[in-house]
DONU-431611 format. One line per 2 residues: their letters; for each residue x, y, z of C-alpha. Coordinates in nm, 2 decimals, decimal comma. Each point is the difference from the previous one (the first is absolute). Layout:
a> X:Y:Z; ...
# end
This chain:
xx> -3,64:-17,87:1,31; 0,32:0,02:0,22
xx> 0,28:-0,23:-0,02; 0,03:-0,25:0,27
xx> 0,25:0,10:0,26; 0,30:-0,25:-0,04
xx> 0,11:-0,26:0,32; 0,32:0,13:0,15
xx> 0,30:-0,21:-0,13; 0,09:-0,20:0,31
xx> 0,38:0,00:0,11; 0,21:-0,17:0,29
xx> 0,31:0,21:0,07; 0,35:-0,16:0,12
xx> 0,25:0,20:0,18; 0,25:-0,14:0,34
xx> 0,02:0,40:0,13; -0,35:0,01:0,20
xx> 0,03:0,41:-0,03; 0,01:-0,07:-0,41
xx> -0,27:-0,19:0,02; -0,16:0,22:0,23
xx> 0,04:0,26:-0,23; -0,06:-0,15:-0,31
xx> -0,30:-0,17:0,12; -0,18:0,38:0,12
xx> 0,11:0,18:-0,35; -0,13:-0,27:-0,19
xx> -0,37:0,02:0,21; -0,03:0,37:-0,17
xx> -0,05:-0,17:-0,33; -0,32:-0,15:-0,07
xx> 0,09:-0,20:-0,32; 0,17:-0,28:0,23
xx> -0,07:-0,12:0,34; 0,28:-0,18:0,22
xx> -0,14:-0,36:0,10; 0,32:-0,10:0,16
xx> 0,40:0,04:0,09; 0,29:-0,15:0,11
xx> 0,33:0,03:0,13; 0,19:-0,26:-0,14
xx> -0,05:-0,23:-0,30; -0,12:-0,32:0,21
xx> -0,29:0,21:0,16; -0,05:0,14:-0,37
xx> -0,06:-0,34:-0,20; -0,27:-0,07:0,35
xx> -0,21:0,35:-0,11; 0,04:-0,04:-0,37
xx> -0,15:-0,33:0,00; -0,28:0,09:0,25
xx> -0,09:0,32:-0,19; 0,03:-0,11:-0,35
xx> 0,12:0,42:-0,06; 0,03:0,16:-0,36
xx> 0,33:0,14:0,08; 0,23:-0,05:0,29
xx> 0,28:0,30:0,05; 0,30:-0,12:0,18
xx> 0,39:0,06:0,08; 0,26:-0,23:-0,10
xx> 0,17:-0,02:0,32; -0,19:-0,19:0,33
xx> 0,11:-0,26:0,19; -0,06:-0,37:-0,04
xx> -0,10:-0,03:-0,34; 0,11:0,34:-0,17
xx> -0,22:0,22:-0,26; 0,12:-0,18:-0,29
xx> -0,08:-0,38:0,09; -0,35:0,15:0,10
xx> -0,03:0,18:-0,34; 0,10:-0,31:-0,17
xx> -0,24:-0,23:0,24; -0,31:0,23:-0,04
xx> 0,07:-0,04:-0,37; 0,07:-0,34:-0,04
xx> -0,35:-0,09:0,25; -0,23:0,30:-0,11
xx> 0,11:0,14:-0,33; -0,33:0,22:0,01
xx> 0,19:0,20:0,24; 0,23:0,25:-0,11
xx> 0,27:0,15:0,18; 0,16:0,31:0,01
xx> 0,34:-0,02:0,20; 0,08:0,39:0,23
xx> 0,32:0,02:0,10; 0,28:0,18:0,10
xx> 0,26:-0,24:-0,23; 0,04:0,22:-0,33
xx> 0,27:-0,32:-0,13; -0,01:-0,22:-0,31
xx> 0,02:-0,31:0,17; -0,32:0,12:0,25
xx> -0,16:0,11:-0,30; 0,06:-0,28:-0,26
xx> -0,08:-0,27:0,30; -0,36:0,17:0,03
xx> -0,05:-0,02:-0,32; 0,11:-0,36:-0,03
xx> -0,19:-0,10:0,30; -0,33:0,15:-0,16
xx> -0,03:0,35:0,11; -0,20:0,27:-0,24
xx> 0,08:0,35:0,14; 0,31:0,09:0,15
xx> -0,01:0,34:0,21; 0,22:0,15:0,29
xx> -0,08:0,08:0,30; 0,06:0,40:-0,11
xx> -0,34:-0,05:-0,18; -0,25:0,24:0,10
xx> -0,41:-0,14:0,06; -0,09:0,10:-0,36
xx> 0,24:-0,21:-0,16; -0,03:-0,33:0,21
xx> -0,36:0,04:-0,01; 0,06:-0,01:-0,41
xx> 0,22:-0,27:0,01; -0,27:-0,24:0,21
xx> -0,26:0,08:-0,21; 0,22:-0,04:-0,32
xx> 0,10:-0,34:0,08; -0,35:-0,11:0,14
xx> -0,10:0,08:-0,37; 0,24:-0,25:-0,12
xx> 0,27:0,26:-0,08; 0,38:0,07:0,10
xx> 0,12:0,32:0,18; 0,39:0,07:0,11
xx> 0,11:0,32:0,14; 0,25:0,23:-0,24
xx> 0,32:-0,09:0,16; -0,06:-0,40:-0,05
xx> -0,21:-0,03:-0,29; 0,32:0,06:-0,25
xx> 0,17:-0,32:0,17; -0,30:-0,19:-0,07
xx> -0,03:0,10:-0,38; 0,35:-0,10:-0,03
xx> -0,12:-0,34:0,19; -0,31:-0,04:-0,27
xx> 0,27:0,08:-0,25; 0,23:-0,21:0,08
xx> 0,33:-0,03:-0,20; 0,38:0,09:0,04
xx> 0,09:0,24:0,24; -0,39:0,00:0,19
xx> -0,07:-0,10:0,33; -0,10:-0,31:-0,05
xx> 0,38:-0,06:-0,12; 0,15:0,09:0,32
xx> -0,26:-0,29:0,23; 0,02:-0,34:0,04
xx> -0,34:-0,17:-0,10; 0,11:-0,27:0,27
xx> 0,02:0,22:0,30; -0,32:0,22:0,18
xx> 0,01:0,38:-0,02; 0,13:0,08:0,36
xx> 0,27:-0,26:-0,07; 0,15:0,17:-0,32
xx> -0,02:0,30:0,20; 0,23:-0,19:0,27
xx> 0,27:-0,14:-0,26; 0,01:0,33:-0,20
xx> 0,13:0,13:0,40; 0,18:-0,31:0,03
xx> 0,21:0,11:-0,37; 0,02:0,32:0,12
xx> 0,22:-0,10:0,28; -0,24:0,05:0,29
xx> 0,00:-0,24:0,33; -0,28:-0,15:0,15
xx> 0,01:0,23:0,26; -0,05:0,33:-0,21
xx> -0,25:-0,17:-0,24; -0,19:-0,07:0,27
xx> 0,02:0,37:0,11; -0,04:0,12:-0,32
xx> -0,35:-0,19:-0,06; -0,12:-0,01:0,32
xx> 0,03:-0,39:0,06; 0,19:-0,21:0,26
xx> 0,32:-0,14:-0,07; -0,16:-0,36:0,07
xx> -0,24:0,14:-0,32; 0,28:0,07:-0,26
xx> 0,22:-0,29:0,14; -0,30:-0,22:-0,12
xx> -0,06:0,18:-0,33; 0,34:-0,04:-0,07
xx> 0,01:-0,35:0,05; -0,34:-0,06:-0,16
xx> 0,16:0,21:-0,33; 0,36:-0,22:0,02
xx> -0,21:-0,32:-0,05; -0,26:0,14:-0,23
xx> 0,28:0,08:-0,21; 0,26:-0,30:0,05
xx> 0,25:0,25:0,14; 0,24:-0,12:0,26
xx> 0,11:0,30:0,15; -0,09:0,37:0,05
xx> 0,28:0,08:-0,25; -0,14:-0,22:-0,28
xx> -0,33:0,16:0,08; 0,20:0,37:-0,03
xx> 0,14:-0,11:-0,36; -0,33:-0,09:-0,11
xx> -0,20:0,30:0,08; 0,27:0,18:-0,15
xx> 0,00:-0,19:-0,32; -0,40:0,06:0,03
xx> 0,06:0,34:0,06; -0,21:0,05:0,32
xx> 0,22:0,18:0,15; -0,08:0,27:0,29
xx> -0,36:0,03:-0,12; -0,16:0,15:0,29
x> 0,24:0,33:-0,02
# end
């Protein structure tokens, strides 16, 4: 007797470039182990579909306006920890990295990843396991790890993952102005951040916040 034909895994995919999504959206139809039940183009409109959908797996980018990727990863956790979540991204840096992992994420890929291997990944992590992409998965060892000289040295627990991102350009020197350009926010954005991270932190001024990353060593992490 033949084995039952398994359901499709059901996904919701997040992305704020409608031609990504587009595109993501009609290579991910050619696979007939998951079905697309919903997406979203920005994380407000991506907490709405996940919790009318109830899907296995949402795929999503880190970076979309209101709330970004990585308040929605941690949200979708937090409400529907059945739900796993692989983050697809362009942002290759430790801080985007370790803050998806903090907020909850279980596969980490780029958007360089062909069908095949996001395909794998969603299926993966709809099985209950983890999946990160060869140029990220040695930072998140090292997280696991933990320990002297790791990644997990250079973060501060206090502070979310875009904004250690933002101080470690803040220690390197940058202004508000070219972070902003740099990681495709608005200057309002990183003013924000950086005030958010000066009173997380009990700093009262840019330079204390410059001496501390530097003492943390998260220092120019994105390059």
């Amino acid at each position: 007797m033949n084995n039952p034909v398994a359901d499709p895994v059901r996904i919701v995919i997040a992305d704020d470039h409608p031609m990504f999504l587009y595109g993501l959206r009609a290579a991910l139809a050619g696979a007939g182990e998951l079905v697309v039940v919903g997406e979203a183009c920005d994380g407000d409109g991506l907490a709405r579909i996940v919790a009318l959908e109830r899907p296995a797996v949402v795929l999503t980018d880190l970076e979309m306006p209101g709330v970004d990727g990585m308040g929605a990863v941690a949200g979708i956790r937090a409400a529907f920890p059945e739900t796993g979540v692989v983050v697809l991204t362009m942002h290759a840096d430790d801080a985007a990295v370790l803050g998806a992992v903090r907020a909850g994420a279980s596969g980490y890929l780029l958007k360089g990843a062909d069908r095949e291997e996001i395909v794998r990944a969603v299926l993966t992590v709809a099985a209950g396991g983890t999946v990160f992409g060869s140029q990220v998965g040695r930072r998140v060892a090292e997280y696991m790890v933990g320990g002297p000289g790791t990644s997990t040295a250079r973060s501060f627990a206090e502070l979310t993952g875009r904004e250690n991102q933002i101080l470690a350009h803040v220690a390197a020197g940058r202004s508000n102005h070219e972070i902003a350009r740099r990681l495709l926010l608005s200057e309002k954005t990183v003013r924000n951040n950086v005030a958010t991270i000066l009173a997380k932190l009990a700093l009262r001024d840019r330079a204390a916040a410059v001496a501390a990353a530097r003492d943390r060593g998260l220092v120019d992490i994105q390059d």
